[in-house]
N, C-alpha and C positions, 0 to 999 in steps of 0.2 A: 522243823521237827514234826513227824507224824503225828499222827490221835493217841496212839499207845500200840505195844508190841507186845503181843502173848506168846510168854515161854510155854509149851505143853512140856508137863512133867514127866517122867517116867514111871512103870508103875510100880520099882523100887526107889523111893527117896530116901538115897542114904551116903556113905561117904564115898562110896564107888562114884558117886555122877557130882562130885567134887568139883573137879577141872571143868565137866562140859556145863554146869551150871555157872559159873562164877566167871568163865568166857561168854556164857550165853545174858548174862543180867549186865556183863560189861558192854560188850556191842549197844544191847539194845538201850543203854544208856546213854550213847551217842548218838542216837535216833529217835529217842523221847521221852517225857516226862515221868510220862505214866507207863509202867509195868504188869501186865496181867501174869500170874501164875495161874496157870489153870490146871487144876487136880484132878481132872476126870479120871485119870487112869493109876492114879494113885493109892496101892494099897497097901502100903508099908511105908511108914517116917523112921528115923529113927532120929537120936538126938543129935550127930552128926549135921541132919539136915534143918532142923531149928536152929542150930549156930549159922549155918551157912545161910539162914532167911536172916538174923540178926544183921550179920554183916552186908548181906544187901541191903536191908533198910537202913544202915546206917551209911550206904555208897546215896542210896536213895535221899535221907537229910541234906549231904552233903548240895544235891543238886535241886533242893528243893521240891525233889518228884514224890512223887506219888504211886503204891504199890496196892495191888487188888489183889485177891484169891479168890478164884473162881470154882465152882463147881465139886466143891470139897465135899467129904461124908463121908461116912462111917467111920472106922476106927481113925484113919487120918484126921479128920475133921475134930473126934476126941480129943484127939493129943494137942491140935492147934489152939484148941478151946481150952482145955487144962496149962497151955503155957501162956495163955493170955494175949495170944495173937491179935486178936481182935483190938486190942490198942495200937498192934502196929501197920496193923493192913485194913486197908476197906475189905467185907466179902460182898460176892455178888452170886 
């Protein structure tokens, strides 16, 4: 298994990018541990995609890995911060 695989986000996160998220964190779960999200271009969450980070982290427990968030801010960043992210992902 590699070092870790960084999904780049969209710069709408929300239940449109459903399918290509939840194929994109599956793959890279067959190639390694660790998962970066990285947020740079992210300007809109909505709650749709805080479920669908749950459910990653919990494919994530399953395999013992480990999930990062990278490059987060502003309002995205708020909402992560208010749902208590921070328990479930490293940030970087």
């Amino acid at each position: 298994m590699s070092e870790n695989i960084v999904i780049n986000l969209p710069e709408r996160f929300d239940f449109s990018t459903h399918g290509w998220f939840t194929k994109a964190y599956e793959d890279a779960l067959t190639k390694s541990k660790t998962i970066v999200l990285d947020f740079s271009r992210v300007t809109y969450v909505d709650s749709s995609a805080l479920g669908m980070m749950v459910l990653f982290h919990r494919q994530l427990s399953t395999k013992t890995g480990k999930g990062v968030i990278r490059n987060v801010n502003g309002t995205a960043k708020d909402i992560l911060d208010m749902a208590n992210f921070e328990k479930l992902f490293s940030y970087e």
